[in-house]
Every structure is written in C-alpha cells, then in structure tokens.
C-alpha positions as CSV (number, residue, x, y, z in Angstrom):
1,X,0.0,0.0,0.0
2,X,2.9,2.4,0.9
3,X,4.6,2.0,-2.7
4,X,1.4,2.8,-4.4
5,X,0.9,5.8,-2.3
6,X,4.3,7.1,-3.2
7,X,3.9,5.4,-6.9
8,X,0.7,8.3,-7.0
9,X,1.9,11.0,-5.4
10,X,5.4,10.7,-7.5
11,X,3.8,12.3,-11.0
12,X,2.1,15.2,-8.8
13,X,6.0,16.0,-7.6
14,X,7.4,16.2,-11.1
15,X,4.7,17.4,-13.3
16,X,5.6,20.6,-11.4
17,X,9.1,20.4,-11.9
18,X,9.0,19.6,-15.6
19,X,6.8,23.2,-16.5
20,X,9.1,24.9,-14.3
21,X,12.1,23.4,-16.4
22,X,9.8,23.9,-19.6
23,X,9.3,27.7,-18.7
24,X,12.8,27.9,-18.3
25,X,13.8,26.5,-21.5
26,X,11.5,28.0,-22.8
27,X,12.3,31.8,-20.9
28,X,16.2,30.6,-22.4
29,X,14.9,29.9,-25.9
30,X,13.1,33.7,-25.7
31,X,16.5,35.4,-24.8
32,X,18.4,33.7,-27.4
33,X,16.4,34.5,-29.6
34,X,15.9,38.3,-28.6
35,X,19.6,38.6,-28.6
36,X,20.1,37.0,-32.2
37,X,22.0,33.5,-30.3
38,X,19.4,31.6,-32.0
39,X,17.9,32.1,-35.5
40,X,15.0,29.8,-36.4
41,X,14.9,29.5,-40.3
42,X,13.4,26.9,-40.9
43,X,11.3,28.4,-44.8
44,X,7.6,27.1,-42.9
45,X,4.7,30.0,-42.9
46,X,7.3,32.7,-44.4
47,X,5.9,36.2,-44.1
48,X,7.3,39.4,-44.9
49,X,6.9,42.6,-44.1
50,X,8.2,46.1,-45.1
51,X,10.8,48.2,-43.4
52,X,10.4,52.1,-43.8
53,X,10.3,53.9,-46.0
54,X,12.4,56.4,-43.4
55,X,13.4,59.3,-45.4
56,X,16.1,62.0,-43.8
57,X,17.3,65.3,-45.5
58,X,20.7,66.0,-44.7
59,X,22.6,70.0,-45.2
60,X,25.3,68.0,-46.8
61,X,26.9,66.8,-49.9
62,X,25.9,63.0,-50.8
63,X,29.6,62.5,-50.6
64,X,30.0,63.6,-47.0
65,X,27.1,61.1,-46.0
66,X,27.8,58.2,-47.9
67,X,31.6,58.8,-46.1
68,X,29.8,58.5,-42.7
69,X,28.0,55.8,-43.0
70,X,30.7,53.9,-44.7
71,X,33.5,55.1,-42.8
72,X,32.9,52.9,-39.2
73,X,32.6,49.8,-41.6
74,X,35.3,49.9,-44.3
75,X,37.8,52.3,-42.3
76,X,39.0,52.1,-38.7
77,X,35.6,51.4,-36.2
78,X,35.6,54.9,-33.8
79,X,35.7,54.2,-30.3
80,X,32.8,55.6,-29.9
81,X,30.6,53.2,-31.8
82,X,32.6,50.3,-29.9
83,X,29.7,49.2,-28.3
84,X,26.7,49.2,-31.0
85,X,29.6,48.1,-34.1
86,X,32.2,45.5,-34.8
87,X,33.2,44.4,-37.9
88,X,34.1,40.8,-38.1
89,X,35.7,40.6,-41.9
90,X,36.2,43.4,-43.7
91,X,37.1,43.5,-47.9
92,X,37.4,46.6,-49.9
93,X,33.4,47.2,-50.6
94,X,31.7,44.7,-48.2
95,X,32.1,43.7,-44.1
96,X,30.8,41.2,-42.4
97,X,29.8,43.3,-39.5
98,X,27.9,42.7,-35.8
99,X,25.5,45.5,-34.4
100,X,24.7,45.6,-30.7
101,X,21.3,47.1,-30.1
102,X,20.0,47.9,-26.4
103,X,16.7,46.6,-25.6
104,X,15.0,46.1,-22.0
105,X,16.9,43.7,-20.0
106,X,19.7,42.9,-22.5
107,X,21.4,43.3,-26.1
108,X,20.3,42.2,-29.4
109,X,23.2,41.2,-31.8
110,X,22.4,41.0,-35.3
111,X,25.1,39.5,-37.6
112,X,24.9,41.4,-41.5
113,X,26.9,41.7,-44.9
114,X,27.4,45.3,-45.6
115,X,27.9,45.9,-49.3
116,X,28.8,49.5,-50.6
117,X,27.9,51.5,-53.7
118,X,29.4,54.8,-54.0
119,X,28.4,56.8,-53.3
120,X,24.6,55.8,-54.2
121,X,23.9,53.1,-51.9
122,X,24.4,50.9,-48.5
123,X,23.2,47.6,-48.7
124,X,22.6,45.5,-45.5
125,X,21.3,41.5,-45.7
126,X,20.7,39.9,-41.9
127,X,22.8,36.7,-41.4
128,X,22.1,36.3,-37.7
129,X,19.6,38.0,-35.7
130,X,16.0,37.4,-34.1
131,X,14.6,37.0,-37.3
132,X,15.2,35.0,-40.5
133,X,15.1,37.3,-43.2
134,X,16.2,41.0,-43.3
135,X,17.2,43.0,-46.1
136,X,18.2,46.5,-46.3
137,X,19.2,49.7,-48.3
138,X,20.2,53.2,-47.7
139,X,19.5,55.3,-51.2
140,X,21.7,58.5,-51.1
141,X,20.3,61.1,-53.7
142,X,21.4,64.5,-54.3
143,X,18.6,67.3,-53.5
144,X,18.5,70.9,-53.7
145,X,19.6,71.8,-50.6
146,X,22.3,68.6,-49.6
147,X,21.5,64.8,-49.5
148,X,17.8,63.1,-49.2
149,X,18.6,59.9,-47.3
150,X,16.0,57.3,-47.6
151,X,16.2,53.7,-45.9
152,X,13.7,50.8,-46.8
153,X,13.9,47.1,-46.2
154,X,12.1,43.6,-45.5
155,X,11.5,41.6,-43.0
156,X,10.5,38.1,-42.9
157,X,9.5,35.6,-40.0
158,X,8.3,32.2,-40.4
159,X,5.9,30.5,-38.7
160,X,2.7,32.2,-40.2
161,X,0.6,34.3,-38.0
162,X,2.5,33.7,-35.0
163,X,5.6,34.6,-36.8
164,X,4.1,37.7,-38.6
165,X,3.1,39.3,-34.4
166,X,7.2,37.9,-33.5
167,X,7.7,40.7,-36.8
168,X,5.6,43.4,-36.2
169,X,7.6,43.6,-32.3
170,X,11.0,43.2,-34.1
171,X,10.1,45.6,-36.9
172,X,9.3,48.3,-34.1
173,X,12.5,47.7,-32.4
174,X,14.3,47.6,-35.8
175,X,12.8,50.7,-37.2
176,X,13.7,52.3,-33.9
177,X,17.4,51.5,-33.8
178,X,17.3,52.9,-37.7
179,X,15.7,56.1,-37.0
180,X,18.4,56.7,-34.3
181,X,20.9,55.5,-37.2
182,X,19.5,57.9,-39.6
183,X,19.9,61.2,-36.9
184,X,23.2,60.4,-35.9
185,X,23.9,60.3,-39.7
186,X,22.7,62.9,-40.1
187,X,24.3,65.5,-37.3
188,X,27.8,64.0,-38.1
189,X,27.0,64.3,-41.9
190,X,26.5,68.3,-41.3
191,X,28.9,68.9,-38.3
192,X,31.7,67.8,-40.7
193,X,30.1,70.0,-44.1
194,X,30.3,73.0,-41.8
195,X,33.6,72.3,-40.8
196,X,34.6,71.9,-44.1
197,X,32.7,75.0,-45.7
C-alpha cells in the first residue's frame, strides 16, 4: 500500500518540476532568440513585411554622407561606436559586420553583410539575428539643398501568424534602432560639411 501511495503521489512532484524546467527553456529559448543567439529559419509560414520607407534630408553633400555611413565599416571602427559596431571581416566594398542594439533587459546582436555603392547606396542582408530574413538599403540622392537619405527594407519571419506578431515587435525595435541610425547620420554628416565650408 505504501509503494502505491508514493507510486501516485510521484507524478504530482514532477509534473511541477517539468513546467518549471519547460518555462525555463523555454524563458532561455526567448533570450536567445531576442539577442540573435538563435535564428530559427526553418522556410515554414514565411511572411514578410516592409521596413520604412524612413526618409532623412541632410545639409550636406551626398559624398560627406555616404563617407559617414561607410566610414565605421570599411575604415577604422571609432571608439565611440565600440559598443553598437564590430566588424568581423572586412574587404574593400563589403564587411561582415555585428550591431549591438540595447533593448530592456539585454542586447540584441544581429550578424549582416554590408555591401557599398558609392556613393549611391548601402546595402545590409541579416545573417544572424532574431529574425530570419532581413534586407536593407540606404539610397543617397542628391537634392536641392544637400543629401535626401532614404532607408527601406524587409522583414521576414516564419511561422505564419504567430511569426508575422514575432515581426511586427522586431520591426518596431528595428525601425527604432534605424531612425536613431538615420539622426546620428545625419548631425555627423553636417557637423563635418560646416567644418569643411
């Protein structure tokens, strides 16, 4: 009688133990995933979604900007961008480059081929990150009064529906980090055309 009291009560003892150790693989699987350790690509329920457009005029000449953004990658990395850039392989007009974006709680990395243009266009394609699929451009056109930066890209999550709402919270984060790109561009772009003028 004893061993079948035990022999029932046993399952009661683990069930609990075996959700808490699913929640924490699964809470483990989350993180990795939120800081591009994982990458689940696995071309089931594909959906994509636009980037952008985000569209920035800039009071300088296209060559100026197209030197900032390219600089960091292709040049020597600034100290000051230690902690968002690191390029990993570097050629004479693409880098295999790492960005480091902070979100709540930790730091997405996101793993991308950088290819250059000049001094027309930047071209980004994800190779790591929290998503499967990203692709990216800056287009650098010459306006009346400077450069007209515009940025527009794709996003794609598998997964179907469930993947499309794990998009729509990366795409907000992503457009975020690119907007915040975009002014920094932009104040660096002009600070060094007054400088120069």
């Amino acid at each position: 009688m004893k061993t079948q009291a035990i022999g029932h009560r046993e399952p009661l003892v683990r069930l609990p133990v075996s959700l808490l150790a699913l929640g924490a693989l699964a809470g483990s699987g989350y993180s990795l995933l939120v800081r591009g350790g994982l990458t689940l690509d696995v071309g089931l329920g594909r959906r994509l979604r636009p980037l952008g457009p985000l569209t920035v005029d800039i009071d300088a000449p296209r060559e100026t900007v197209y030197d900032v953004i390219a600089s960091p990658y292709l040049g020597r990395t600034p100290r000051a961008l230690a902690g968002k850039l690191q390029v990993v392989e570097r050629g004479s007009d693409m880098v295999l480059a790492a960005h480091f974006t902070e979100i709540p709680g930790t730091i997405a990395t996101t793993l991308e081929t950088v290819r250059f243009e000049r001094p027309d266009r930047v071209h980004f394609r994800l190779v790591r990150g929290p998503v499967p699929h990203v692709v990216e451009q800056f287009d650098l056109r010459e306006g009346a009064k400077g450069t007209r930066l515009e940025y527009r890209g794709e996003l794609g999550t598998d997964f179907w529906q469930l993947g499309g709402l794990w998009g729509d919270l990366v795409a907000r984060r992503w457009e975020a980090a690119v907007r915040a790109s975009l002014e920094s561009v932009k104040g660096e772009a002009e600070r060094r055309a007054a400088s120069e003028s």
